[in-house]
N, C-alpha and C positions, 0 to 999 in steps of 0.2 A: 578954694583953699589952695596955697601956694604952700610948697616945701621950700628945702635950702635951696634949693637946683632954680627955684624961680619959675616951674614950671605948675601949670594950672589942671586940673582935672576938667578944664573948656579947655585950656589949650589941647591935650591931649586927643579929645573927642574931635578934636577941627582936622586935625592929623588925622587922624586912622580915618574920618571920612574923606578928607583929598584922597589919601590912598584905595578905600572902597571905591568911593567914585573913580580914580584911575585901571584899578581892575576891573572893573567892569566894560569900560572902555576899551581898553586892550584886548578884551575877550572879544568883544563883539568887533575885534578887526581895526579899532582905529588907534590914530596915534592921540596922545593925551600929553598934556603940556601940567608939569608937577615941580613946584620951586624955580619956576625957572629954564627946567629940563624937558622936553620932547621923547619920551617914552613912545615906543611901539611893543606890537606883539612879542619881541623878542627881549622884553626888559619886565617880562611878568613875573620873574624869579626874586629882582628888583623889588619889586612892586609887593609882593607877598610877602618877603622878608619884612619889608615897610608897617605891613597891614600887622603881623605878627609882634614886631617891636613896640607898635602905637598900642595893641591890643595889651597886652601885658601894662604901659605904665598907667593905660588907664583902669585898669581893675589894682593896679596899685594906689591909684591915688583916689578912686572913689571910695576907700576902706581906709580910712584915715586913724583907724582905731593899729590897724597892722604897720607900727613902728618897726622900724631896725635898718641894719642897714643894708646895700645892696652889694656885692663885688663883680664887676664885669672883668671881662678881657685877662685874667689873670694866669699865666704861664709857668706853670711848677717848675721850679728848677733855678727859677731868673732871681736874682736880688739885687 
């Protein structure tokens, strides 16, 4: 099931497990290679934020019945 974003509830799942797979990697001491990028021990802050962000749109998008919409990043004050 694809939304407006073009984004899949597989695609989603493929994410948050690179990222799984990449913590656990870095826990256990190594470096891990994610997008492109070379992650070590010191980029598991990185790496969890990642797991957090993929974890959230995929419990959004496998509940396709919970329309609405979404607002990130938004700053009070700014117009």
């Amino acid at each position: 099931m694809s939304n407006i974003t073009g984004i899949t509830l597989e695609m989603c799942q493929a994410k948050l497990k690179m990222y799984l797979d990449a913590e656990e990697k870095v826990l256990l001491g190594q470096a891990y290679n994610i997008d492109g990028k070379e992650v070590t021990r010191a980029d598991i802050g990185m790496i969890q934020k990642g797991i957090e962000i993929w974890s959230n749109r995929c419990r959004k998008y496998a509940n396709p019945e919970d329309v609405g919409m979404t607002i990130e990043n938004v700053r009070p004050g700014r117009h």
